[in-house]
Residue frames relative to the residue before (quaternion, step in Angstrom):
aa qw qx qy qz dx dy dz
X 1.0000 0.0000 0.0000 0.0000 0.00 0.00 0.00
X 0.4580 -0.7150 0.4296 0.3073 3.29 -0.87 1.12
X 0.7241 -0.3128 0.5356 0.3017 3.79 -1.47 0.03
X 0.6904 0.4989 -0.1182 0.5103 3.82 1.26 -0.73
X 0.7552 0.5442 -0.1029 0.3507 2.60 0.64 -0.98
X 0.7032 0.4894 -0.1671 0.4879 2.89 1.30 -2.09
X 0.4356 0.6461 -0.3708 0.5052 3.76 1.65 -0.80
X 0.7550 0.5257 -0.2175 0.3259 3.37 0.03 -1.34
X 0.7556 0.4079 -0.2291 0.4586 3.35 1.33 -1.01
X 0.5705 0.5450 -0.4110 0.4568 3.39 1.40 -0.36
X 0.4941 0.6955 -0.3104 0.4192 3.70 1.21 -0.81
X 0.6243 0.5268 -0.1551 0.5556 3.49 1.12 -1.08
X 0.6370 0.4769 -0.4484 0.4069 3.62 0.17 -1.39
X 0.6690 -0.5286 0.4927 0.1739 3.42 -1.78 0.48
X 0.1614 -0.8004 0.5646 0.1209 3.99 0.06 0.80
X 0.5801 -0.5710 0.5303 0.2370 2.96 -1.19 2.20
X 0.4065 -0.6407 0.6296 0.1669 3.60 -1.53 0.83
X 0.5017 -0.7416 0.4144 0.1632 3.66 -0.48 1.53
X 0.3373 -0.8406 0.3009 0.2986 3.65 0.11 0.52
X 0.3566 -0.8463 0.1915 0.3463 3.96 0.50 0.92
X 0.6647 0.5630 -0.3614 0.3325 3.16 1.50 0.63
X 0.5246 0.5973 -0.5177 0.3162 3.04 1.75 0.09
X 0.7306 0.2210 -0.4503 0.4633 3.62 -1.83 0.94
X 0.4952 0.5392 -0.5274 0.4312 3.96 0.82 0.24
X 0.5215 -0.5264 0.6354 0.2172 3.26 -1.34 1.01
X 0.2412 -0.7020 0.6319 0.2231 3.53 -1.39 1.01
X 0.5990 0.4331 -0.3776 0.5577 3.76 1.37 0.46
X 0.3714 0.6967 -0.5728 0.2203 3.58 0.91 0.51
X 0.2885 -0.7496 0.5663 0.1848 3.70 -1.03 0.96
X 0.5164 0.6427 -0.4930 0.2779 3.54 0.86 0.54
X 0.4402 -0.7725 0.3630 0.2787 3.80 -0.67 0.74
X 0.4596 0.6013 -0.3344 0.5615 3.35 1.83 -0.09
X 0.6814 0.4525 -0.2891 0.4974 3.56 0.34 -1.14
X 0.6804 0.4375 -0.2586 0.5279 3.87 0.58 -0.92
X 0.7879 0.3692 -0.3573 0.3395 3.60 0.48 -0.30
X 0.4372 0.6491 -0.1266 0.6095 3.34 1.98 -0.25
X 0.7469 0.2238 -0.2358 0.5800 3.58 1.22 -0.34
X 0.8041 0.2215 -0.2799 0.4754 3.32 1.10 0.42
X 0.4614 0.4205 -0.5703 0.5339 3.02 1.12 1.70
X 0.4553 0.6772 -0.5126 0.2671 3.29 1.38 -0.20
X 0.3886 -0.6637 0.5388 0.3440 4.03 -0.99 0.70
X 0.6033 0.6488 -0.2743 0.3739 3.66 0.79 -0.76
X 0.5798 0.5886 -0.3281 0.4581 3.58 0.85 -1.24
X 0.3577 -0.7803 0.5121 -0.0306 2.92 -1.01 2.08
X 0.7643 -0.4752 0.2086 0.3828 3.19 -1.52 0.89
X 0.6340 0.5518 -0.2850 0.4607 3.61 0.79 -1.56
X 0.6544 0.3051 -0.4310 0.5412 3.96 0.63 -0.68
X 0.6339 0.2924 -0.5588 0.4478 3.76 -0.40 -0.62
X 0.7206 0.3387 -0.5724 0.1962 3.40 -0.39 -0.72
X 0.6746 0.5520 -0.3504 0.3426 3.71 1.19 -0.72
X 0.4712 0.6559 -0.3602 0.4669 3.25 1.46 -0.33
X 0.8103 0.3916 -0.2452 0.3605 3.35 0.28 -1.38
X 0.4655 0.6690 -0.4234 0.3956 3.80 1.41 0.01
X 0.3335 0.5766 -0.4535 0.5922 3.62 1.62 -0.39
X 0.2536 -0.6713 0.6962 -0.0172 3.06 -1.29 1.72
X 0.6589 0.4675 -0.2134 0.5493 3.93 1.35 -0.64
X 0.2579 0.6736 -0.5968 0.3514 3.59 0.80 0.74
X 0.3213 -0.6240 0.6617 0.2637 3.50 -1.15 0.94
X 0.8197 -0.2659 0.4525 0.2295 2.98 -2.27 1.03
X 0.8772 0.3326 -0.0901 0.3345 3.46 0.11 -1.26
X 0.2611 0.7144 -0.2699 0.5904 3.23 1.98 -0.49
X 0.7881 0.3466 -0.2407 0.4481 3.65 0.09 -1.51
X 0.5243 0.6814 -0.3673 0.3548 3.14 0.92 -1.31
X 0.7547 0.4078 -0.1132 0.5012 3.50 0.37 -1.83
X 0.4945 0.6151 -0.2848 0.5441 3.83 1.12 0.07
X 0.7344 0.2907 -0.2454 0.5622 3.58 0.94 -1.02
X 0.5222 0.6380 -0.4053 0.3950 3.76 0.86 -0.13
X 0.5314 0.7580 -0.1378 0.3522 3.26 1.55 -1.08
X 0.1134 -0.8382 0.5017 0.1814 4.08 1.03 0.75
X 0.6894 0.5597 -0.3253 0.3251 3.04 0.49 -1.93
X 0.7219 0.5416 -0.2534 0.3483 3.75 1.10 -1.63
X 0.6294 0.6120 -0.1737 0.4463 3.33 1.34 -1.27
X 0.6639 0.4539 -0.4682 0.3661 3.52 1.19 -0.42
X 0.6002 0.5433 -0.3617 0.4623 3.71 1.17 -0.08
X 0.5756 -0.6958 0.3799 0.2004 3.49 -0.70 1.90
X 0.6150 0.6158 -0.3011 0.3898 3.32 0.75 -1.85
X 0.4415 0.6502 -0.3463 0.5124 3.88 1.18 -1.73
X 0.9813 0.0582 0.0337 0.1802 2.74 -1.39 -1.50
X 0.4360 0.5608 -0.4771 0.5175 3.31 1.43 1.12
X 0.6022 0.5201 -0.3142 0.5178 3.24 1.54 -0.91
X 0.6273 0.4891 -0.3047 0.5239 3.84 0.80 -0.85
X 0.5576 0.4713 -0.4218 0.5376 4.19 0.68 -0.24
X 0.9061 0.2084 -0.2310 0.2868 3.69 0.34 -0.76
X 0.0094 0.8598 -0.4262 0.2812 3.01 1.98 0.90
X 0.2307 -0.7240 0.5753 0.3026 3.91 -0.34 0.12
X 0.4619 0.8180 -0.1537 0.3065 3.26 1.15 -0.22
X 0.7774 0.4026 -0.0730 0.4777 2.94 0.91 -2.60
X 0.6774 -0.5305 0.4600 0.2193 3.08 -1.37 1.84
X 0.5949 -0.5810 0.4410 0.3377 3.76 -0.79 1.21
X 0.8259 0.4006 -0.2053 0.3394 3.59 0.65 -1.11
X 0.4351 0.5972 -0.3804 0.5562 3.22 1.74 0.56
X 0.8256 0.4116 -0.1710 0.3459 3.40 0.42 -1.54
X 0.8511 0.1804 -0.2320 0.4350 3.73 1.13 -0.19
X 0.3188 0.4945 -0.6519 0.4784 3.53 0.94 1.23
X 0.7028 0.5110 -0.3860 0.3098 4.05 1.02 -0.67
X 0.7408 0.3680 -0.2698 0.4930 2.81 1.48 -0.91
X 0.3530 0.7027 -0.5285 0.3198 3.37 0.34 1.03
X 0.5216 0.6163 -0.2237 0.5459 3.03 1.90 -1.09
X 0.4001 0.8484 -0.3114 0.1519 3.40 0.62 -0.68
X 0.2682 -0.6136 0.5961 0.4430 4.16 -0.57 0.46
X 0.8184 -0.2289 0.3755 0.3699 3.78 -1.49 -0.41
X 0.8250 0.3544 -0.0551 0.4368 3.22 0.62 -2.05
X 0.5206 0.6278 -0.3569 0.4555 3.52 1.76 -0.87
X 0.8460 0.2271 -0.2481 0.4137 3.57 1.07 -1.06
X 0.3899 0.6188 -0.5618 0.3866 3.83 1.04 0.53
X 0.6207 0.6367 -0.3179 0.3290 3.90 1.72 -0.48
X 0.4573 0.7842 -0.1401 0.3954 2.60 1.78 -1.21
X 0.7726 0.4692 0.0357 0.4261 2.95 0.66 -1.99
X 0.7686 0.2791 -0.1392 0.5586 3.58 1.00 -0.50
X 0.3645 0.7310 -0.3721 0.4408 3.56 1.51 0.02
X 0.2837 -0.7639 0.5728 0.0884 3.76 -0.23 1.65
X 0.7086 0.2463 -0.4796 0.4552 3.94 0.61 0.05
X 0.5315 0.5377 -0.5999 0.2618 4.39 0.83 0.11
X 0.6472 -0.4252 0.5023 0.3846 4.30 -1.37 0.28
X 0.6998 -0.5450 0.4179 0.1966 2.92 -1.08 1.13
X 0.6018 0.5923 -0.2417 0.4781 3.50 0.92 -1.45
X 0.6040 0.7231 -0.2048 0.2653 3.38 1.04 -2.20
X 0.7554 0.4932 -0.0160 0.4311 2.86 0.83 -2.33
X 0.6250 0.4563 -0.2844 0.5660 3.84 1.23 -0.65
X 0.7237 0.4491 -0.2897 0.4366 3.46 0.73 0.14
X 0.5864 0.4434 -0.3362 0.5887 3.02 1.42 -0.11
X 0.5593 0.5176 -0.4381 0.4768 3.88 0.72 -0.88
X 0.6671 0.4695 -0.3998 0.4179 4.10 0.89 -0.82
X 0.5024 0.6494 -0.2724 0.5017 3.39 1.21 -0.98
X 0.6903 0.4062 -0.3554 0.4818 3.92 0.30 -0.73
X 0.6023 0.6656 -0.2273 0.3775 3.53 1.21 -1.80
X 0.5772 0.6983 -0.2758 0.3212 2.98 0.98 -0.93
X 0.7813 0.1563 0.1425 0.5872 3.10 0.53 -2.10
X 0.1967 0.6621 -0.6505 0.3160 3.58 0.67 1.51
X 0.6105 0.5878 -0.2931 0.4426 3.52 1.00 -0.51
X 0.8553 0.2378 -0.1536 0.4340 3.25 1.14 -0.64
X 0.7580 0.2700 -0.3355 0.4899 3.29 1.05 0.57
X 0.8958 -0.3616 0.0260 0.2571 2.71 -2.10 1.05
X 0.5699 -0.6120 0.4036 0.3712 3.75 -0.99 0.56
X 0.5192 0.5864 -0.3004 0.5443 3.58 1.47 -0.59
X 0.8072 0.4086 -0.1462 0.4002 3.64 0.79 -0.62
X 0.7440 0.3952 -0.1637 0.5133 2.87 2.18 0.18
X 0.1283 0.6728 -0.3607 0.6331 2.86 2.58 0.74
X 0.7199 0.4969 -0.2026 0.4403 3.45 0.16 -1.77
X 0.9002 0.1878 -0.1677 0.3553 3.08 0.11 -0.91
X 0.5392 0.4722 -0.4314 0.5479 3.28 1.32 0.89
X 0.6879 0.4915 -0.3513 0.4023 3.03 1.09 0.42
X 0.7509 0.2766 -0.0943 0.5922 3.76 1.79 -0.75
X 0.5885 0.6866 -0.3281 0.2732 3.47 1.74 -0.20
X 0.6831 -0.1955 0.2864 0.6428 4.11 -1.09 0.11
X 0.5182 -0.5433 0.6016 0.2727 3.17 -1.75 -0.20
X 0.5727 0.4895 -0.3627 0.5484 3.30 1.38 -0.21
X 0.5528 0.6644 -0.1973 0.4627 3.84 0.90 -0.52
X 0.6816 0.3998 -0.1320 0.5985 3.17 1.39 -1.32
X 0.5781 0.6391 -0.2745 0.4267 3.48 1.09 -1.05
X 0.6318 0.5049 -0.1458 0.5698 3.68 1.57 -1.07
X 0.7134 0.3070 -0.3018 0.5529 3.61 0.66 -0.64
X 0.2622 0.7525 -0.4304 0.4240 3.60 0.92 0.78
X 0.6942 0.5833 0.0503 0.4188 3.12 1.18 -1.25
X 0.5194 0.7405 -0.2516 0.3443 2.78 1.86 -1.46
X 0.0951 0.8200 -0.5059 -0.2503 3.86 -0.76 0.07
X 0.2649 0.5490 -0.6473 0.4577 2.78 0.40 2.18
X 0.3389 -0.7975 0.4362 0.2427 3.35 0.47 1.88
X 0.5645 0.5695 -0.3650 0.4731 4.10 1.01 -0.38
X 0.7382 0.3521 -0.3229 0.4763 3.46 0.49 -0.65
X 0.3733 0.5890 -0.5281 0.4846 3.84 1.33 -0.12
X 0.8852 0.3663 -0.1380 0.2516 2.87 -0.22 -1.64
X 0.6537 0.5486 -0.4018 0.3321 3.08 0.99 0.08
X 0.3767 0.5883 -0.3607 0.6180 3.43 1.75 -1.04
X 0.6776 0.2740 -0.5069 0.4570 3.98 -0.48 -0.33
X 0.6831 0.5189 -0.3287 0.3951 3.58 0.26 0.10
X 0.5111 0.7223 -0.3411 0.3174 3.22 1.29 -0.32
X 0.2058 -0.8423 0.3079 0.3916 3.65 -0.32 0.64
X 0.5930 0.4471 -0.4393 0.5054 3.52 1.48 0.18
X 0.2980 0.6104 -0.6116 0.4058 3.64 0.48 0.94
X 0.0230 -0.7000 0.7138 -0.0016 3.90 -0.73 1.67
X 0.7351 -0.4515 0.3750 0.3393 3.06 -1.77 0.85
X 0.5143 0.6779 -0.4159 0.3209 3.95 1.15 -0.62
X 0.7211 0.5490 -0.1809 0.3820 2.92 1.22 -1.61
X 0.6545 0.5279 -0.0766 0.5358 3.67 1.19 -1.39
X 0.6120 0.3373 -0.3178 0.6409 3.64 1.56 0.37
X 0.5541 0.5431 -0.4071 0.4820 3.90 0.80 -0.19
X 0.7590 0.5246 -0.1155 0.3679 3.11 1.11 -1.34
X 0.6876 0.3862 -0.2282 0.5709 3.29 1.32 -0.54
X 0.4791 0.5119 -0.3979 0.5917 3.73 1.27 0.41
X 0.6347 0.6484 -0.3523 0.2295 3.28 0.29 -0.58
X 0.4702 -0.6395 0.4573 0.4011 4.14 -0.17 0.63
X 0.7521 0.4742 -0.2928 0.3518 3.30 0.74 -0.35
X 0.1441 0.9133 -0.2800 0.2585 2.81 1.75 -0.50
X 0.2040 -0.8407 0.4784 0.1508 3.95 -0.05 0.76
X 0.5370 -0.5067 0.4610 0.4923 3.87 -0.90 0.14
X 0.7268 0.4339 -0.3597 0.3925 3.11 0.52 -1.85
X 0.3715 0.6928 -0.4943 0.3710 4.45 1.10 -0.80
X 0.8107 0.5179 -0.0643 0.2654 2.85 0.29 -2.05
X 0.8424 0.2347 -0.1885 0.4469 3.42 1.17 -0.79
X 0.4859 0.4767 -0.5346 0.5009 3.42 1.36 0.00
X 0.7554 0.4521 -0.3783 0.2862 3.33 0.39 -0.07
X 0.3871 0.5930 -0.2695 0.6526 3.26 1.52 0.21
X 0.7447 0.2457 -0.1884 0.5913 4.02 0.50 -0.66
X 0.5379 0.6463 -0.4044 0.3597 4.23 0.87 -0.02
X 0.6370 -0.6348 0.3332 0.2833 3.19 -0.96 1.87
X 0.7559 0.5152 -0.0630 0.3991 3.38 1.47 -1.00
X 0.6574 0.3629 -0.1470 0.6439 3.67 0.62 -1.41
X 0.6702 0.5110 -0.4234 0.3324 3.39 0.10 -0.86
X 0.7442 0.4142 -0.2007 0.4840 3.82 0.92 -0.29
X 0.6041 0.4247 -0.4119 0.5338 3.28 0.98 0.07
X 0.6728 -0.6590 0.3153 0.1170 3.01 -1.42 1.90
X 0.5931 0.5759 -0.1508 0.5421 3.38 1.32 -1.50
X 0.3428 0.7660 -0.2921 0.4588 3.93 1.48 -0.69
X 0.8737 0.1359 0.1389 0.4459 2.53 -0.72 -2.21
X 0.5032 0.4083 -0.6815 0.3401 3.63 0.56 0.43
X 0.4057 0.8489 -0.1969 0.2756 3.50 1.46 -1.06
X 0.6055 0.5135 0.0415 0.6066 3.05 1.47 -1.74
X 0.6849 0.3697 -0.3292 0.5348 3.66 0.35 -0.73
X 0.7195 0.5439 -0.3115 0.2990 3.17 0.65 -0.79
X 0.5002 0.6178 -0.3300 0.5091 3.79 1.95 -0.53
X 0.6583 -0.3637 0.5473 0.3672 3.05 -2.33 0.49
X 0.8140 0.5463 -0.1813 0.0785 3.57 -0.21 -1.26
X 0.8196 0.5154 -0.1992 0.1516 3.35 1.47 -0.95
X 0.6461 -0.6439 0.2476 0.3264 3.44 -0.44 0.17
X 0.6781 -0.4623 0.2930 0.4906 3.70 -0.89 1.37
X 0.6049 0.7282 -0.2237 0.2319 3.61 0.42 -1.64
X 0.6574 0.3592 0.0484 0.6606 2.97 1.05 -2.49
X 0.7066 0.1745 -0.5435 0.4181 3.81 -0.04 -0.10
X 0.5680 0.5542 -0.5293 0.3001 3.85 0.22 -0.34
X 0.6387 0.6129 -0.1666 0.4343 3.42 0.98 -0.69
X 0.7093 0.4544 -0.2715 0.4656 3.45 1.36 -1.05
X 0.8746 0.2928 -0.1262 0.3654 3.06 1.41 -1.18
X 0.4527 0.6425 -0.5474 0.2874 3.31 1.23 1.43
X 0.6527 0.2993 -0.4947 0.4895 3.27 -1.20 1.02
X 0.4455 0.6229 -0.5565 0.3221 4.03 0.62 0.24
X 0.5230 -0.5078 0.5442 0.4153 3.68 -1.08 0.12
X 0.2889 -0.6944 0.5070 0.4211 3.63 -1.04 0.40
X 0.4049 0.5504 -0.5744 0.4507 3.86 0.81 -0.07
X 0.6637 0.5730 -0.3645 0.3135 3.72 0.67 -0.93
X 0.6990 0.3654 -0.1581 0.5941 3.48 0.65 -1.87
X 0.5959 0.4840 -0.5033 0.3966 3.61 0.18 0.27
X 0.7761 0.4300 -0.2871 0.3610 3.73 1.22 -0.33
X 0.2187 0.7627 -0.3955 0.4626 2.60 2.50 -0.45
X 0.9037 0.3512 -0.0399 0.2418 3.13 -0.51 -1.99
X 0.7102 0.4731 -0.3838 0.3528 3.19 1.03 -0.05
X 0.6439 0.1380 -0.4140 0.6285 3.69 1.72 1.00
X 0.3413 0.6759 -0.5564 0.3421 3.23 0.53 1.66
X 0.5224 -0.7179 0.4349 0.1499 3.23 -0.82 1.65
X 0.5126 0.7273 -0.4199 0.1788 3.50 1.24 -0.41
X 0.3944 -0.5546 0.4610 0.5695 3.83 -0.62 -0.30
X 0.6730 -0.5557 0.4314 0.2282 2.89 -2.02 0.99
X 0.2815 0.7137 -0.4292 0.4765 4.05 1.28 0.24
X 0.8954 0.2243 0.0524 0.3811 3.17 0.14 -1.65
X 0.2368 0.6785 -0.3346 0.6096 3.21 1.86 0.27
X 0.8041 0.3101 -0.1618 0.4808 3.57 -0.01 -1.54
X 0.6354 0.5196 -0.4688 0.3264 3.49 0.60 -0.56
X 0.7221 0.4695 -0.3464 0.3717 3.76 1.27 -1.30
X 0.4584 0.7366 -0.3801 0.3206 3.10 1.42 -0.69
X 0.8046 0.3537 -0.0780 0.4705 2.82 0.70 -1.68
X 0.4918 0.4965 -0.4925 0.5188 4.00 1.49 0.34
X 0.7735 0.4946 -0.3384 0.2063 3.19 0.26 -0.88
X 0.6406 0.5449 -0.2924 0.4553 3.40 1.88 -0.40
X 0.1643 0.7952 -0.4235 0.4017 3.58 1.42 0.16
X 0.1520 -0.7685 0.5687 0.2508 3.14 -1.24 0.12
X 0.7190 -0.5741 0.2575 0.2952 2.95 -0.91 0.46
X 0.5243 -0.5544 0.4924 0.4187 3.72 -0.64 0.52
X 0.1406 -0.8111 0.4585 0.3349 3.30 -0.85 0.48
């Protein structure tokens, strides 16, 4: 091939498109320069990810980020863009719908994602406890929201119960929804009634008295020291059998030892 030729054909080839962030500062405070590096299709993983540590990213900045295919097809990205403190609600949870399991339990417990953000994702998990793996619902009764945990309560994998009662962001709110519930399990009902923990918190065991499941033993126990004006209001939308009804009824009017 001639010297001409080979010229000529390079002349022709197609010229690689320059990427508009190389020489841009990734600390540049201009809103032109930032919106231009995150429409840029080229802009590698390692910059967005350094980009997106910028806690002072404008709203709109993100916006033009989520528009971004090429950027969005990298995971690391657009988990990192969801817990932006920043990204505009209607960005961050149509993405994180897309989400793996574990990508959105991050989501969800992330201390820099909106409050709002983070309750939509805990529903998101709730969701698809039904459909994933018993291993993945161990896990996530073990590191998920307290609301999350409060759901796998329910679980009737008596292991995944019990673990969620272990959870340390399990609140006592959650572990009283849960023992109201119709669905509510015996076994729910009495490990929680026999737990080093719940079992002693007052709010608990009115909670407890108030179920289908518990035992003569454990309600006598729950409901001494209640007012009887109290346990009488208890008990009249207590699920308990009417047996054991009559017995507190009929403990609580006793008199005291003296």
């Amino acid at each position: 091939m001639s010297v001409q030729n080979e010229n000529a054909e390079q002349s022709s080839a197609p010229e690689m498109a320059t990427p508009v962030w190389v020489g841009s500062p990734i600390h540049s405070a201009s809103r032109e320069d930032l919106l231009r590096v995150a429409a840029d299709p080229y802009l590698t993983e390692d910059l967005a990810l350094a980009l997106l540590k910028r806690a002072d990213l404008p709203p709109e900045i993100l916006e033009q980020w989520a528009k971004n295919g090429n950027v969005l097809k990298l995971r690391k990205v657009k988990v990192a863009l969801v817990c932006h403190p920043r990204a505009p609600r209607h960005v961050s949870v149509p993405l994180a719908r897309q989400f793996y399991t574990f990508d959105l339990l991050r989501v969800a417990l992330s201390s820099s994602v909106p409050a709002d953000v983070k309750v939509a994702a805990d529903e998101m998990l709730i969701a698809r406890l039904k459909t994933v793996t018993l291993g993945e619902r161990l896990s996530l009764a073990r590191r998920a929201s307290g609301r999350v945990a409060g759901s796998l309560l329910l679980d009737g994998e008596t292991r995944v119960m019990r673990t969620a009662l272990e959870n340390s962001r399990l609140t006592e709110a959650f572990v009283i929804q849960a023992v109201l519930r119709p669905q509510a399990s015996v076994v729910l009902v009495q490990t929680v009634a026999r737990h080093t923990k719940w079992s002693y918190r007052r709010e608990v065991r009115i909670a407890l008295l108030r179920t289908e499941f518990l035992s003569l033993a454990r309600a006598l126990e729950f409901s001494h020291g209640l007012p009887p004006p109290f346990l009488r209001e208890v008990l009249q939308t207590s699920r308990l059998p009417a047996r054991i009804k009559e017995q507190l009824l009929r403990q609580c009017h006793r008199p005291s030892s003296p």
